[in-house]
C-alpha positions as CSV (number, residue, x, y, z in Angstrom):
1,X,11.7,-57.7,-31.1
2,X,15.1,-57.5,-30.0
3,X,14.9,-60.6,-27.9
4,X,14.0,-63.3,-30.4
5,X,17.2,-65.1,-29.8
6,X,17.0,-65.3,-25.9
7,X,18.1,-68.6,-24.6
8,X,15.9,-69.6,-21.6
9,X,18.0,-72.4,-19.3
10,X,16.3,-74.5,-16.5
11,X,18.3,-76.7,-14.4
12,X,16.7,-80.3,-13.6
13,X,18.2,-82.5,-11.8
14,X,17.5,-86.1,-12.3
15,X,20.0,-87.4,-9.8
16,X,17.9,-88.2,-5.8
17,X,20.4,-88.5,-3.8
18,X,22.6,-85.9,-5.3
19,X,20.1,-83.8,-3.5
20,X,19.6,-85.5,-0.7
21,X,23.4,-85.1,-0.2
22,X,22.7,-81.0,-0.8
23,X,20.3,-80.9,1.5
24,X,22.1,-83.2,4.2
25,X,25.6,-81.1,3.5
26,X,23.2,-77.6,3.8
27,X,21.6,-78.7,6.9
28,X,24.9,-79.4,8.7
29,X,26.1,-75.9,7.6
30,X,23.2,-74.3,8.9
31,X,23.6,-76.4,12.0
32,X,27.4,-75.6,12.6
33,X,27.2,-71.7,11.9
34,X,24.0,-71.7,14.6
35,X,26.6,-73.7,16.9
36,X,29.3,-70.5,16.2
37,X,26.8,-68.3,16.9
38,X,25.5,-69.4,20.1
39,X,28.8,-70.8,21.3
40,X,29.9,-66.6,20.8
41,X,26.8,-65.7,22.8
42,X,27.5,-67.9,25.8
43,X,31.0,-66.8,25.5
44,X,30.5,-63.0,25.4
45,X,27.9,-63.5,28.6
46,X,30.4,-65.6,30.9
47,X,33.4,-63.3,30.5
48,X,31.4,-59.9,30.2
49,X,30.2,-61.4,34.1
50,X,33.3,-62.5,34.9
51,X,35.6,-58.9,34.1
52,X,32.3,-57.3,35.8
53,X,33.2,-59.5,39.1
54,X,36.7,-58.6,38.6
55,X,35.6,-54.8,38.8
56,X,33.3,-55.2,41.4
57,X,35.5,-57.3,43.6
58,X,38.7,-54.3,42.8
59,X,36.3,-51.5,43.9
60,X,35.0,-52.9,47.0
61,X,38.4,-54.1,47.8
62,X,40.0,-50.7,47.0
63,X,37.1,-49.1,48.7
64,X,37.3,-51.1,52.2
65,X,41.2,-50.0,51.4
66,X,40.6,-46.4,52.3
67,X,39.4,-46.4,55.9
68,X,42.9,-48.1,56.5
69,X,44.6,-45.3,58.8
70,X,48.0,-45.9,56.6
């Protein structure tokens, strides 16, 4: 009984290409944040190879290092 005076609100929109413009804006947010996120994958892969080169190449250097005689 204590919610006789509850206000129900519904939101209509009457305006077509208001929303069209949401849904365009929305799409292209969804879009870009996708592009940050795969541009971050693509970028963690090609240095994580390229410090694991690095290593590589400083190991096998410093290993062929140690037969030297001096």
């Amino acid at each position: 009984m204590l919610n006789n005076h509850r206000q129900d609100f519904v939101i209509q929109s009457n305006d077509p290409k208001g929303d069209e413009r949401f849904g365009k804006v929305l799409g292209f947010v969804i879009c870009f944040v996708f592009f940050l996120g795969a541009s971050q994958v693509a970028y963690e892969t090609v240095m994580g190879g390229y410090h694991a080169a690095i290593s590589w190449g400083g190991e096998t250097i410093a290993h062929t290092a140690s037969f030297l005689p001096f």
